[in-house]
N, C-alpha and C positions, 0 to 999 in steps of 0.2 A: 496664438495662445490656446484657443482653443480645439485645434490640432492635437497640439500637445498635451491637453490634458486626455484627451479619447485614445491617443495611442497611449499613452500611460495606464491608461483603463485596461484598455486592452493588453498590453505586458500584462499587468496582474492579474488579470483574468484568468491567461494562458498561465501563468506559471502556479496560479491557483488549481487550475482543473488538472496540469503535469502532478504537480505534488499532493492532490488525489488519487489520481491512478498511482501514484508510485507508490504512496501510503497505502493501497487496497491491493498492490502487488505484494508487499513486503506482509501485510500483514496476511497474503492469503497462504504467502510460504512460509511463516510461520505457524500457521494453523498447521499446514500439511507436515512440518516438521515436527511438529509436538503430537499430532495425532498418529506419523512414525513411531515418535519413542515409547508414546502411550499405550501403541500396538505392541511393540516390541517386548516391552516391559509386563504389560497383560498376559502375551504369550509366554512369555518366561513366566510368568508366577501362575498360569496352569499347567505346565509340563512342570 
């Protein structure tokens, strides 16, 4: 039993610190995507 709860720790752990990186993936290509169109848009509205 007590096995099984440490690997269970363990799953959550790992699928916790996965779905950090992905969340910090996701939200770094968002940033780069908006600071794209933010460029894009800036550059258009000085030309």
């Amino acid at each position: 039993m007590f096995r099984g709860l440490f690997s269970f720790r363990a799953a959550f752990f790992t699928s916790l610190v996965f779905d950090g990186v992905l969340f910090s993936e996701l939200l770094h290509l968002r940033l780069r995507a908006l600071q794209h169109i933010l460029g894009r848009t800036h550059v258009n509205v000085v030309a």
